[in-house]
C-alpha positions as CSV (number, residue, x, y, z in Angstrom):
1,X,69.5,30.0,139.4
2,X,70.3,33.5,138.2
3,X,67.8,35.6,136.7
4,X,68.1,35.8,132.8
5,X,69.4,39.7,131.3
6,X,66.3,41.5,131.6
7,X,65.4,43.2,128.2
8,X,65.0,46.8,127.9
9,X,62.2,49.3,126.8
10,X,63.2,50.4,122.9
11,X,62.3,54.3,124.0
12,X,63.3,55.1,127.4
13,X,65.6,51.6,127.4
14,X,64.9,50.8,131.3
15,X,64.1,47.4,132.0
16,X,60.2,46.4,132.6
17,X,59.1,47.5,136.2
18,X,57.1,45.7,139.0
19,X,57.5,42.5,137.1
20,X,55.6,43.0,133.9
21,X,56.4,42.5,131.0
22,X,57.7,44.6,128.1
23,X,55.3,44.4,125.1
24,X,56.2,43.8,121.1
25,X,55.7,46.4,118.5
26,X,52.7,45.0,116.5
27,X,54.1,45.8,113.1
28,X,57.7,44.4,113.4
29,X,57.2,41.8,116.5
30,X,60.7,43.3,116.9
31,X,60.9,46.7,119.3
32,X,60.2,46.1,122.7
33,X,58.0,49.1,125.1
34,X,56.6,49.1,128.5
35,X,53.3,50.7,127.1
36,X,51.7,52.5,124.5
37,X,53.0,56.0,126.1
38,X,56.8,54.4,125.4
39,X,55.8,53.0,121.9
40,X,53.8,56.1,120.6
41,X,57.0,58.1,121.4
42,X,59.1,56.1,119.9
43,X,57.0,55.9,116.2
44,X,58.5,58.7,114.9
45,X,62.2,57.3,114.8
46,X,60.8,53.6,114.8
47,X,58.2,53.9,111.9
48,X,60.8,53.6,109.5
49,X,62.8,50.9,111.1
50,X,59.8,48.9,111.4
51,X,58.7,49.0,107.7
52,X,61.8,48.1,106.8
53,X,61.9,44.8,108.9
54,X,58.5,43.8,107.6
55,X,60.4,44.2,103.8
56,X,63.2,43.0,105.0
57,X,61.2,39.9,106.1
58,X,59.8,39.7,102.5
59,X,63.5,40.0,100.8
60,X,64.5,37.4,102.8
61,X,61.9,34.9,102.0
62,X,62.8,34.6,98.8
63,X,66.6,33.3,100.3
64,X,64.9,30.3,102.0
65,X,67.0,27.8,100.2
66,X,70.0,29.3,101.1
67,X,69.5,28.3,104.6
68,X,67.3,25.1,104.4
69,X,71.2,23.3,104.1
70,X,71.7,24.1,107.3
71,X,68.7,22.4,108.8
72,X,66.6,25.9,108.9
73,X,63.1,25.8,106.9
74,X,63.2,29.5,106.3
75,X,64.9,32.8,107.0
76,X,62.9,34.2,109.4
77,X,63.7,30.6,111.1
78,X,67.3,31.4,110.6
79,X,67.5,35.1,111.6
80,X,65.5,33.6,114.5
81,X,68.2,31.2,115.8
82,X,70.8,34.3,115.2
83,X,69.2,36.1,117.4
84,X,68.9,34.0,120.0
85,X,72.5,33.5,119.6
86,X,73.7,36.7,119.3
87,X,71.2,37.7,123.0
88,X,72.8,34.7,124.7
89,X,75.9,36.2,124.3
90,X,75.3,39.3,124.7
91,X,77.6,40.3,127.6
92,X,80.8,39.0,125.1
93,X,79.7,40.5,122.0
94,X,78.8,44.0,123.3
95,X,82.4,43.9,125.1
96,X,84.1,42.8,122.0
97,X,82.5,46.0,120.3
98,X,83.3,48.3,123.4
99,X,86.9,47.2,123.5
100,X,87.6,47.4,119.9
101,X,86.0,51.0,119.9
102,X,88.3,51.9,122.4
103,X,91.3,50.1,120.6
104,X,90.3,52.1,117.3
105,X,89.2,55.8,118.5
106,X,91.2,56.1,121.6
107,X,90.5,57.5,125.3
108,X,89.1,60.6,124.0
109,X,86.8,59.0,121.3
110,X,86.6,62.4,119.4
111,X,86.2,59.9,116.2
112,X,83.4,58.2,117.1
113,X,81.4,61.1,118.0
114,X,80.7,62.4,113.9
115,X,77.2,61.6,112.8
116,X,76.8,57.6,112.3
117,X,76.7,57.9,108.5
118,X,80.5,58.9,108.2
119,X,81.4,55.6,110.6
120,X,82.4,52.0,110.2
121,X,80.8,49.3,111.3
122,X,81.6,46.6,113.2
123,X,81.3,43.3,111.1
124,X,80.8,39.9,112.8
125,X,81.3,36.8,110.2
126,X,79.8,33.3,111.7
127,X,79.4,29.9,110.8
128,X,76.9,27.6,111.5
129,X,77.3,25.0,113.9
130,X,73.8,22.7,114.0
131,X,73.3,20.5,111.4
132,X,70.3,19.3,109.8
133,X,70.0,16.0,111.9
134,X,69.3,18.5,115.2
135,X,65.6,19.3,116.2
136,X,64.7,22.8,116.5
137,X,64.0,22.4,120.0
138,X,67.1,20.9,120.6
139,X,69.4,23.5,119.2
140,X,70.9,24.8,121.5
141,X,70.9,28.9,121.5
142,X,74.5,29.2,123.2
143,X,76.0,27.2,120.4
144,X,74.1,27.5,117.0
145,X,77.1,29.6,115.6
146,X,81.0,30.4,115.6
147,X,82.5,33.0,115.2
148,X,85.0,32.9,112.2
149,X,86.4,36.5,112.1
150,X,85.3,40.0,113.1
151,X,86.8,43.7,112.7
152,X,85.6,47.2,111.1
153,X,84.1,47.7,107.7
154,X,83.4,51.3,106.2
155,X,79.6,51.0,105.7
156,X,80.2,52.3,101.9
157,X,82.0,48.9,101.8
158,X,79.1,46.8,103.5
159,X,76.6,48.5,101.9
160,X,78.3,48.1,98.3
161,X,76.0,46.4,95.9
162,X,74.4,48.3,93.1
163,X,70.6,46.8,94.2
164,X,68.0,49.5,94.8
165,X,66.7,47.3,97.8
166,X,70.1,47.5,99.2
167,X,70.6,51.5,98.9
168,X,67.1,51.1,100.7
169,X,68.2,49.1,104.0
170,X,71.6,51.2,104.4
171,X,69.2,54.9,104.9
172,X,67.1,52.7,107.0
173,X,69.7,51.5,108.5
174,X,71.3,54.8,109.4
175,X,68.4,56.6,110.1
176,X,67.5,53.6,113.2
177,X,71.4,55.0,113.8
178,X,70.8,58.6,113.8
179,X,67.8,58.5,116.0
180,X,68.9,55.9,118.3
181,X,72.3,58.6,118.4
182,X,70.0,61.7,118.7
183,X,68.1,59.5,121.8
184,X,71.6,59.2,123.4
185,X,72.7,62.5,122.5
186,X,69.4,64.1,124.3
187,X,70.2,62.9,127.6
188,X,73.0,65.1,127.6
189,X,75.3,62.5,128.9
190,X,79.1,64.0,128.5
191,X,80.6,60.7,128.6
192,X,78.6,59.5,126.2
193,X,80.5,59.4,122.5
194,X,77.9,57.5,119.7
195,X,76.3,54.3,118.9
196,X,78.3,51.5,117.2
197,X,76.4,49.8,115.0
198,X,77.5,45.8,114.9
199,X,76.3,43.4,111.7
200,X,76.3,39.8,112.0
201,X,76.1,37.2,109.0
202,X,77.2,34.1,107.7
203,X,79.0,34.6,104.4
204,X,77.3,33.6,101.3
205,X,74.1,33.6,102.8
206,X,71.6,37.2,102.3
207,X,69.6,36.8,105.9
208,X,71.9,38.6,109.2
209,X,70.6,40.8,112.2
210,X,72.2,44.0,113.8
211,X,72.4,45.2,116.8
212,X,73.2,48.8,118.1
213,X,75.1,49.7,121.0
214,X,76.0,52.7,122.7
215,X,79.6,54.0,123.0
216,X,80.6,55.7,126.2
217,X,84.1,57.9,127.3
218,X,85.9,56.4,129.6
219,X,86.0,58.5,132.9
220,X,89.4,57.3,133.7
221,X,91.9,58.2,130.9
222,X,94.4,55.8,131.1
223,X,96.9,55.3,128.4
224,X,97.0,52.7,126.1
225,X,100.3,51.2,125.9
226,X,101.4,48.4,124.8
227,X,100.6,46.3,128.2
228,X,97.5,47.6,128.4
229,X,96.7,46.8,124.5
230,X,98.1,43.1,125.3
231,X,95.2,42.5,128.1
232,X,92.3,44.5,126.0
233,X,93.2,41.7,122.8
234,X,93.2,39.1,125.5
235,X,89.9,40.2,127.0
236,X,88.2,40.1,123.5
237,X,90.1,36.4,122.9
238,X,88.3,35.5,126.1
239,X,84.7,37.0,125.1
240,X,85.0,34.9,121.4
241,X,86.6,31.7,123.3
242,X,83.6,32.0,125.6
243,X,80.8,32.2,122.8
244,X,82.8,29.6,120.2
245,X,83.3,27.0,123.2
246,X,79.0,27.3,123.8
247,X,79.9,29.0,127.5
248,X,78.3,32.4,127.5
249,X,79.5,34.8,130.0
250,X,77.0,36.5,132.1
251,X,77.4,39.6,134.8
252,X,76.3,38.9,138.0
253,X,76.9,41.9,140.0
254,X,75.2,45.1,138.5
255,X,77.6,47.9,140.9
256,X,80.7,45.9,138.9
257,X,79.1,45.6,134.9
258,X,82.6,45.0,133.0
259,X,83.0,41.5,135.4
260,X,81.4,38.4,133.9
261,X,81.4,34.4,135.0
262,X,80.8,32.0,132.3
263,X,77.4,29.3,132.4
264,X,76.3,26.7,130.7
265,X,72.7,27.0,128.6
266,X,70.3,23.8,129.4
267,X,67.0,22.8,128.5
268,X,64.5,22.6,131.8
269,X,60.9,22.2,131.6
270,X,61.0,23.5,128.0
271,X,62.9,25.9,128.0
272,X,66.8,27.1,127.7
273,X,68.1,28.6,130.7
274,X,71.9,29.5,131.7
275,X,73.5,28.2,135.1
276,X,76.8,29.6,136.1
277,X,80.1,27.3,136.1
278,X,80.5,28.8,139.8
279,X,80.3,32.2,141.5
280,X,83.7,33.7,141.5
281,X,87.3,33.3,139.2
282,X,88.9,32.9,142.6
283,X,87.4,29.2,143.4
284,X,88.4,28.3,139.2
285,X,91.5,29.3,140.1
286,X,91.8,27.7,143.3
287,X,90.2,24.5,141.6
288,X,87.1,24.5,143.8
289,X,84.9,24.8,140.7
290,X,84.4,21.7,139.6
291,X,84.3,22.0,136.2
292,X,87.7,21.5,134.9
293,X,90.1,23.3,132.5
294,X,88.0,26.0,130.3
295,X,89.5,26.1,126.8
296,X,88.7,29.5,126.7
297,X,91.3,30.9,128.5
298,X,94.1,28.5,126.0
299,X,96.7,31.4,125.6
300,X,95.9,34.0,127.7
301,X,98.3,35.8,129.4
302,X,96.4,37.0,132.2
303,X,93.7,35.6,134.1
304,X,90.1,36.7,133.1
305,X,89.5,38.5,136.1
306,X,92.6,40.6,135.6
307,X,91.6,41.4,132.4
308,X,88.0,42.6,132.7
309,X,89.7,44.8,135.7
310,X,92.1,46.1,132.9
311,X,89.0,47.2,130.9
312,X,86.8,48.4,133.7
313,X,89.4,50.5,135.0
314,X,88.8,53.1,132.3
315,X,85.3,53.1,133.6
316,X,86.2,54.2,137.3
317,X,88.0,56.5,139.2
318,X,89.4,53.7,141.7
319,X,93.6,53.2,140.6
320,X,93.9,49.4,140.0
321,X,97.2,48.4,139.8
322,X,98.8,45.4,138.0
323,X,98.9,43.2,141.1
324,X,95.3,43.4,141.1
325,X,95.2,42.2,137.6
Protein backbone atom coordinates (compact mmCIF):
# COMPACT_ATOMS: atom_id res chain seq x y z
CA UNK A 1 0.00 0.00 0.00
CA UNK A 2 1.33 3.44 -0.90
CA UNK A 3 2.69 5.64 1.59
CA UNK A 4 0.27 8.59 2.70
CA UNK A 5 1.50 12.54 1.35
CA UNK A 6 4.02 13.18 3.89
CA UNK A 7 3.31 16.58 5.57
CA UNK A 8 5.79 19.36 5.49
CA UNK A 9 7.81 21.51 8.06
CA UNK A 10 5.70 25.04 8.35
CA UNK A 11 9.33 26.97 8.16
CA UNK A 12 11.69 25.34 5.94
CA UNK A 13 8.50 23.23 4.32
CA UNK A 14 10.70 19.85 3.73
CA UNK A 15 9.13 16.83 4.82
CA UNK A 16 10.22 15.13 8.30
CA UNK A 17 13.71 13.35 7.93
CA UNK A 18 14.93 9.83 9.00
CA UNK A 19 11.40 8.89 9.84
CA UNK A 20 10.41 11.19 12.65
CA UNK A 21 7.86 12.95 13.02
CA UNK A 22 7.00 16.61 12.57
CA UNK A 23 5.86 18.23 15.85
CA UNK A 24 2.60 20.64 16.44
CA UNK A 25 2.82 24.21 17.45
CA UNK A 26 1.73 24.20 21.09
CA UNK A 27 -0.39 27.32 20.94
CA UNK A 28 -2.43 26.56 17.75
CA UNK A 29 -2.01 22.51 17.53
CA UNK A 30 -2.02 23.80 13.87
CA UNK A 31 1.68 24.58 12.36
CA UNK A 32 3.75 21.76 11.87
CA UNK A 33 8.04 21.97 12.54
CA UNK A 34 10.75 19.38 12.65
CA UNK A 35 12.10 21.05 15.92
CA UNK A 36 12.31 23.87 18.07
CA UNK A 37 15.26 25.48 15.73
CA UNK A 38 12.30 25.33 12.72
CA UNK A 39 9.50 26.65 15.11
CA UNK A 40 11.55 29.46 16.86
CA UNK A 41 12.21 30.83 13.30
CA UNK A 42 9.13 30.72 12.27
CA UNK A 43 7.42 32.79 15.53
CA UNK A 44 7.94 35.89 14.16
CA UNK A 45 5.62 35.42 11.01
CA UNK A 46 3.54 32.63 12.89
CA UNK A 47 2.87 34.50 16.29
CA UNK A 48 0.17 36.20 14.79
CA UNK A 49 -1.33 33.54 12.78
CA UNK A 50 -1.42 31.44 15.74
CA UNK A 51 -3.30 33.91 18.05
CA UNK A 52 -5.68 34.30 15.63
CA UNK A 53 -6.57 30.54 15.34
CA UNK A 54 -6.92 30.25 19.11
CA UNK A 55 -9.66 33.36 18.64
CA UNK A 56 -10.79 32.04 15.83
CA UNK A 57 -11.47 28.80 17.75
CA UNK A 58 -13.38 30.93 20.37
CA UNK A 59 -15.60 32.88 17.48
CA UNK A 60 -16.39 29.78 16.33
CA UNK A 61 -17.72 28.16 19.35
CA UNK A 62 -20.26 30.28 19.77
CA UNK A 63 -21.61 28.84 15.96
CA UNK A 64 -21.91 25.32 17.40
CA UNK A 65 -25.55 25.01 16.48
CA UNK A 66 -24.98 25.91 13.14
CA UNK A 67 -23.31 22.71 12.58
CA UNK A 68 -24.80 20.26 15.17
CA UNK A 69 -27.59 19.70 11.91
CA UNK A 70 -25.23 18.10 10.26
CA UNK A 71 -24.39 15.50 12.76
CA UNK A 72 -21.11 17.67 14.11
CA UNK A 73 -21.21 18.51 18.05
CA UNK A 74 -19.12 21.60 17.56
CA UNK A 75 -17.11 23.65 15.19
CA UNK A 76 -13.81 22.75 15.96
CA UNK A 77 -15.50 19.16 15.19
CA UNK A 78 -16.62 20.50 11.92
CA UNK A 79 -13.49 22.51 10.85
CA UNK A 80 -11.97 19.18 11.90
CA UNK A 81 -13.72 16.96 9.36
CA UNK A 82 -12.98 19.91 6.62
CA UNK A 83 -9.72 19.47 7.06
CA UNK A 84 -9.39 16.17 6.79
CA UNK A 85 -11.28 16.54 3.65
CA UNK A 86 -9.76 19.24 2.16
CA UNK A 87 -5.82 17.03 2.97
CA UNK A 88 -7.35 13.93 1.44
CA UNK A 89 -7.74 15.70 -1.60
CA UNK A 90 -5.12 17.60 -1.71
CA UNK A 91 -3.37 16.60 -4.98
CA UNK A 92 -7.06 17.90 -6.85
CA UNK A 93 -7.61 20.91 -4.95
CA UNK A 94 -4.05 22.42 -5.17
CA UNK A 95 -4.29 21.52 -9.05
CA UNK A 96 -7.62 23.10 -9.41
CA UNK A 97 -5.98 26.34 -7.82
CA UNK A 98 -2.72 26.02 -10.04
CA UNK A 99 -4.73 25.61 -13.16
CA UNK A 100 -7.13 28.40 -12.65
CA UNK A 101 -4.09 30.67 -11.69
CA UNK A 102 -2.70 29.97 -14.91
CA UNK A 103 -6.13 30.30 -16.76
CA UNK A 104 -6.52 33.89 -14.92
CA UNK A 105 -2.82 35.52 -15.00
CA UNK A 106 -1.40 33.92 -17.96
CA UNK A 107 2.13 32.30 -18.84
CA UNK A 108 3.93 35.18 -17.56
CA UNK A 109 1.94 35.52 -14.26
CA UNK A 110 3.17 39.24 -13.97
CA UNK A 111 -0.48 39.65 -12.05
CA UNK A 112 0.00 37.40 -9.50
CA UNK A 113 3.26 38.61 -8.48
CA UNK A 114 1.72 42.24 -6.61
CA UNK A 115 1.74 41.95 -2.85
CA UNK A 116 -1.13 39.35 -1.67
CA UNK A 117 -3.32 42.15 -0.23
CA UNK A 118 -4.19 43.65 -3.85
CA UNK A 119 -5.21 39.72 -4.97
CA UNK A 120 -8.27 37.53 -5.12
CA UNK A 121 -8.80 34.70 -3.65
CA UNK A 122 -9.80 31.55 -4.64
CA UNK A 123 -13.23 30.59 -3.01
CA UNK A 124 -14.32 26.91 -2.64
CA UNK A 125 -18.19 26.58 -1.70
CA UNK A 126 -19.10 22.86 -0.27
CA UNK A 127 -21.82 20.98 0.99
CA UNK A 128 -22.04 18.52 3.42
CA UNK A 129 -22.43 15.07 2.60
CA UNK A 130 -22.71 12.86 6.15
CA UNK A 131 -25.70 12.99 7.91
CA UNK A 132 -26.44 12.79 11.39
CA UNK A 133 -27.18 8.97 11.44
CA UNK A 134 -23.18 8.43 10.58
CA UNK A 135 -20.59 7.76 13.49
CA UNK A 136 -17.74 9.94 13.70
CA UNK A 137 -15.52 7.16 13.15
CA UNK A 138 -17.28 6.18 10.32
CA UNK A 139 -17.26 9.22 8.27
CA UNK A 140 -15.40 8.78 5.84
CA UNK A 141 -12.67 11.73 5.18
CA UNK A 142 -12.65 11.22 1.24
CA UNK A 143 -16.36 11.92 1.15
CA UNK A 144 -17.58 14.26 4.06
CA UNK A 145 -18.19 17.13 1.42
CA UNK A 146 -19.02 18.28 -2.27
CA UNK A 147 -18.11 20.57 -3.95
CA UNK A 148 -20.98 22.94 -5.19
CA UNK A 149 -19.06 25.74 -7.03
CA UNK A 150 -15.68 27.44 -6.92
CA UNK A 151 -13.92 30.47 -8.72
CA UNK A 152 -12.12 33.93 -7.71
CA UNK A 153 -13.43 36.48 -5.13
CA UNK A 154 -11.61 39.93 -4.57
CA UNK A 155 -10.82 39.61 -0.87
CA UNK A 156 -12.55 43.12 -0.26
CA UNK A 157 -15.58 41.07 -1.38
CA UNK A 158 -14.87 38.00 1.10
CA UNK A 159 -13.85 39.98 3.73
CA UNK A 160 -17.03 42.33 3.41
CA UNK A 161 -18.83 42.47 6.68
CA UNK A 162 -18.77 45.59 8.85
CA UNK A 163 -17.72 43.18 12.17
CA UNK A 164 -14.59 44.40 14.00
CA UNK A 165 -13.66 40.54 14.42
CA UNK A 166 -13.94 40.22 10.74
CA UNK A 167 -11.51 43.36 9.77
CA UNK A 168 -9.37 41.38 12.39
CA UNK A 169 -9.07 37.84 10.54
CA UNK A 170 -8.63 39.45 6.93
CA UNK A 171 -4.92 41.45 8.39
CA UNK A 172 -4.27 38.21 9.93
CA UNK A 173 -5.13 36.62 7.26
CA UNK A 174 -2.84 38.58 4.92
CA UNK A 175 -0.17 39.00 7.01
CA UNK A 176 0.12 34.65 7.29
CA UNK A 177 0.05 35.77 3.25
CA UNK A 178 2.68 38.24 3.19
CA UNK A 179 5.14 36.20 5.21
CA UNK A 180 4.39 32.97 3.83
CA UNK A 181 5.07 35.25 0.25
CA UNK A 182 8.27 36.98 1.71
CA UNK A 183 9.41 32.99 2.76
CA UNK A 184 8.99 32.21 -1.00
CA UNK A 185 10.23 35.30 -2.25
CA UNK A 186 13.65 34.82 -0.09
CA UNK A 187 14.60 31.78 -1.82
CA UNK A 188 15.07 33.72 -4.73
CA UNK A 189 13.35 31.28 -6.84
CA UNK A 190 12.75 33.09 -10.49
CA UNK A 191 10.06 30.90 -11.35
CA UNK A 192 8.37 31.39 -8.50
CA UNK A 193 5.34 34.16 -8.90
CA UNK A 194 3.17 34.35 -5.23
CA UNK A 195 1.02 32.37 -3.01
CA UNK A 196 -2.68 31.83 -3.76
CA UNK A 197 -4.50 31.88 -0.94
CA UNK A 198 -7.70 29.27 -1.30
CA UNK A 199 -10.97 29.60 1.32
CA UNK A 200 -13.27 26.76 1.78
CA UNK A 201 -16.77 26.96 3.45
CA UNK A 202 -20.17 25.74 3.36
CA UNK A 203 -22.61 28.62 2.82
CA UNK A 204 -24.63 29.80 5.67
CA UNK A 205 -22.49 28.35 8.06
CA UNK A 206 -19.43 30.92 9.94
CA UNK A 207 -16.77 27.90 10.62
CA UNK A 208 -14.20 27.28 7.07
CA UNK A 209 -10.31 26.58 6.77
CA UNK A 210 -7.72 28.00 4.22
CA UNK A 211 -5.10 26.87 2.83
CA UNK A 212 -2.10 28.62 1.04
CA UNK A 213 -0.36 27.50 -1.90
CA UNK A 214 2.50 28.62 -3.75
CA UNK A 215 2.22 29.82 -7.44
CA UNK A 216 5.11 28.93 -9.70
CA UNK A 217 6.06 30.30 -13.75
CA UNK A 218 5.78 27.91 -15.93
CA UNK A 219 9.29 27.13 -17.52
CA UNK A 220 7.71 26.19 -20.75
CA UNK A 221 5.69 29.13 -22.22
CA UNK A 222 3.27 27.64 -24.22
CA UNK A 223 0.37 29.43 -25.47
CA UNK A 224 -2.93 29.18 -24.34
CA UNK A 225 -5.32 28.72 -27.06
CA UNK A 226 -8.32 27.57 -27.28
CA UNK A 227 -7.27 23.57 -27.33
CA UNK A 228 -5.20 23.99 -24.76
CA UNK A 229 -7.89 26.00 -22.49
CA UNK A 230 -10.39 22.94 -23.52
CA UNK A 231 -7.97 20.26 -21.76
CA UNK A 232 -6.92 22.74 -18.64
CA UNK A 233 -11.12 23.05 -17.92
CA UNK A 234 -11.26 19.32 -18.40
CA UNK A 235 -8.34 18.65 -16.10
CA UNK A 236 -9.96 20.71 -13.25
CA UNK A 237 -13.53 18.75 -14.20
CA UNK A 238 -11.50 15.67 -13.52
CA UNK A 239 -9.84 16.99 -10.13
CA UNK A 240 -13.74 18.00 -8.74
CA UNK A 241 -15.22 14.66 -10.42
CA UNK A 242 -12.48 12.91 -8.43
CA UNK A 243 -13.14 14.53 -4.90
CA UNK A 244 -17.31 14.74 -5.48
CA UNK A 245 -17.36 10.88 -6.53
CA UNK A 246 -15.19 10.07 -2.80
CA UNK A 247 -12.00 8.89 -5.18
CA UNK A 248 -9.12 11.19 -4.28
CA UNK A 249 -6.32 11.33 -6.71
CA UNK A 250 -2.92 10.76 -5.42
CA UNK A 251 0.76 11.12 -7.19
CA UNK A 252 2.68 8.29 -7.19
CA UNK A 253 5.77 9.16 -8.97
CA UNK A 254 7.70 12.23 -7.33
CA UNK A 255 10.25 12.93 -10.84
CA UNK A 256 6.43 13.28 -12.66
CA UNK A 257 4.26 15.59 -9.71
CA UNK A 258 1.41 16.97 -12.25
CA UNK A 259 0.37 12.85 -12.89
CA UNK A 260 -2.08 11.49 -10.33
CA UNK A 261 -4.07 7.87 -10.17
CA UNK A 262 -7.20 7.92 -8.27
CA UNK A 263 -7.77 5.46 -4.73
CA UNK A 264 -10.21 4.58 -2.65
CA UNK A 265 -10.03 5.75 1.39
CA UNK A 266 -10.86 2.60 3.77
CA UNK A 267 -10.96 2.03 7.35
CA UNK A 268 -8.07 -0.69 8.48
CA UNK A 269 -7.16 -1.32 11.97
CA UNK A 270 -8.56 2.10 12.96
CA UNK A 271 -7.70 4.04 10.77
CA UNK A 272 -8.45 5.66 7.07
CA UNK A 273 -5.97 4.84 4.58
CA UNK A 274 -6.06 5.27 0.59
CA UNK A 275 -5.41 2.26 -1.85
CA UNK A 276 -4.96 3.04 -5.50
CA UNK A 277 -7.74 1.82 -8.18
CA UNK A 278 -4.53 0.43 -10.11
CA UNK A 279 -1.05 1.65 -11.09
CA UNK A 280 -1.29 3.24 -14.44
CA UNK A 281 -4.30 4.94 -16.84
CA UNK A 282 -3.02 2.56 -19.48
CA UNK A 283 -4.45 -0.87 -17.73
CA UNK A 284 -8.14 1.54 -17.09
CA UNK A 285 -8.00 2.09 -20.35
CA UNK A 286 -7.18 -1.22 -21.48
CA UNK A 287 -9.85 -2.60 -19.01
CA UNK A 288 -7.32 -4.46 -16.91
CA UNK A 289 -8.31 -2.43 -13.80
CA UNK A 290 -10.92 -3.95 -12.46
CA UNK A 291 -12.85 -1.44 -11.23
CA UNK A 292 -15.22 -0.45 -13.84
CA UNK A 293 -16.40 2.85 -15.45
CA UNK A 294 -15.22 5.96 -13.24
CA UNK A 295 -17.90 8.59 -13.38
CA UNK A 296 -15.33 11.03 -13.14
CA UNK A 297 -14.19 11.09 -16.38
CA UNK A 298 -18.44 11.56 -17.74
CA UNK A 299 -17.72 14.22 -20.44
CA UNK A 300 -14.21 14.55 -20.86
CA UNK A 301 -12.83 14.94 -23.97
CA UNK A 302 -9.53 13.68 -23.38
CA UNK A 303 -8.36 11.01 -21.37
CA UNK A 304 -6.94 11.96 -17.82
CA UNK A 305 -3.49 11.13 -18.70
CA UNK A 306 -3.54 13.33 -21.62
CA UNK A 307 -4.68 16.07 -19.72
CA UNK A 308 -2.41 16.16 -16.71
CA UNK A 309 0.39 15.96 -19.72
CA UNK A 310 -1.33 19.08 -21.17
CA UNK A 311 -0.81 20.83 -17.78
CA UNK A 312 2.70 19.49 -16.89
CA UNK A 313 3.91 20.44 -20.12
CA UNK A 314 4.22 24.09 -19.04
CA UNK A 315 6.36 22.72 -16.23
CA UNK A 316 9.08 21.12 -18.58
CA UNK A 317 11.27 21.65 -21.26
CA UNK A 318 10.43 18.16 -22.92
CA UNK A 319 7.90 19.10 -26.38
CA UNK A 320 4.78 16.86 -25.85
CA UNK A 321 2.78 16.72 -28.65
CA UNK A 322 -1.03 15.99 -28.95
CA UNK A 323 -0.59 12.33 -29.76
CA UNK A 324 0.92 12.02 -26.53
CA UNK A 325 -2.11 13.51 -24.99
Amino acid sequence: MPEEESPTCNNCLLPPQDGSKLRKCGGCASALYCGKECQKAAWPYHKEPCLRIAETARVFSRNDHEVQRFGYATSAAFTRAMDDFVDTHKWAFNTIVEVQALLKYGIHMDHLSISPQHRDIYLIQLSCAHGLELHRSQRNPASAFTVVRHGFISLAEYFRGDDPQDARTRAAFMQECTALHNLFYGHDTPIYAGVMPFMFEVPGIVPHVSRRVPIFRPTCLIPLDEVVVAALGDLTRLCEGSINTSLPLRNLEERRPHHAIPGRVERSSGKWSWTPLFEDWMLYHQGRAGCGWLEMLDGLRWPPAGLMNAYSNFHTTRDVGFAEW
